[in-house]
Wavefront OBJ file of the C-alpha trace (Angstrom):
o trace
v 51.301 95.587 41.792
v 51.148 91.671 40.604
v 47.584 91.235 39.087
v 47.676 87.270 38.143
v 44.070 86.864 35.482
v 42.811 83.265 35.652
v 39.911 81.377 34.241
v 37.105 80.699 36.905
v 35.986 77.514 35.200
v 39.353 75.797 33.839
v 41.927 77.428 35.990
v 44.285 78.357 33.027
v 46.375 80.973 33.209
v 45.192 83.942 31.274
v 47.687 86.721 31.578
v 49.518 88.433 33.989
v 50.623 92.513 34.741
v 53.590 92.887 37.237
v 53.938 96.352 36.880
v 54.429 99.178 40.226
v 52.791 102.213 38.650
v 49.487 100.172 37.499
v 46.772 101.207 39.725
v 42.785 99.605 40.009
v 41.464 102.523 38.008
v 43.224 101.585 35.096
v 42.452 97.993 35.178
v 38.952 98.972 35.720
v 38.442 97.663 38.822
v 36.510 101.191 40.180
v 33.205 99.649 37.725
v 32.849 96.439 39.728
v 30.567 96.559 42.607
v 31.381 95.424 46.005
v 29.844 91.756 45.195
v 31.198 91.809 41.969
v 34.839 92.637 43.348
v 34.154 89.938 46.230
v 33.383 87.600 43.220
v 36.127 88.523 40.839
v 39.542 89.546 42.632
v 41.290 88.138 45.651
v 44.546 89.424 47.527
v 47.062 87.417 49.202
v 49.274 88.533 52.051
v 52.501 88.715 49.318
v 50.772 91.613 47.600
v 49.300 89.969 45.100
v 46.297 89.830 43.320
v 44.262 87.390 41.956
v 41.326 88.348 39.184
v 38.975 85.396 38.094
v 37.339 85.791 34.838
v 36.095 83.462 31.973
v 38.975 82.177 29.370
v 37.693 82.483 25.633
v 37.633 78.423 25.703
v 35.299 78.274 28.403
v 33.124 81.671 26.766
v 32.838 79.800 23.776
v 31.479 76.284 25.370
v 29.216 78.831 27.602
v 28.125 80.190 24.874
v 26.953 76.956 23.141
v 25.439 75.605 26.829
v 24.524 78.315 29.142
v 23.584 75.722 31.635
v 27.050 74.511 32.315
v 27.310 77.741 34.083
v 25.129 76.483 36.506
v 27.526 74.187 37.671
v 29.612 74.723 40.902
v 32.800 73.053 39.440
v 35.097 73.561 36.641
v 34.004 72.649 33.115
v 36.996 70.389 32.474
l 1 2 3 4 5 6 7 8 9 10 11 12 13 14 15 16 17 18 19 20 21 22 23 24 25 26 27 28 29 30 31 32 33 34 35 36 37 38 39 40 41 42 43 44 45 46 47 48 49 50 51 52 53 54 55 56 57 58 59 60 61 62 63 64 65 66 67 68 69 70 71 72 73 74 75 76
């Protein structure tokens, strides 16, 4: 399984686990709920999947402004 982690807001690349034997349990993908998974992960027809979370750059500016994550584009 190829589980690419991006940043919702900037886009950067985050990390990435290519790895056969790694199943959703252990990435803890069984504690999101159905809109949350909707939200978070995406699959493409190549097997791969996509998880979009929050960077620590963008946490940190979040953090400071919580009303930048009212906006509906990146934070760049």
């Amino acid at each position: 399984m190829e589980v690419n982690y991006f940043c919702r807001y900037c886009n950067s690349t985050i990390g990435r686990i290519d790895h056969d034997g790694v199943t959703e349990v252990q990435l803890g993908f069984h504690w999101l709920t159905p809109e949350e998974r909707k939200d978070i992960i995406s699959y493409d027809s190549d097997g791969r999947t996509t998880v979009r979370v929050v960077c620590e750059t963008c946490q940190e500016m979040l953090n400071r402004n919580p009303e930048l994550s009212l906006l509906s584009r990146p934070l760049q």
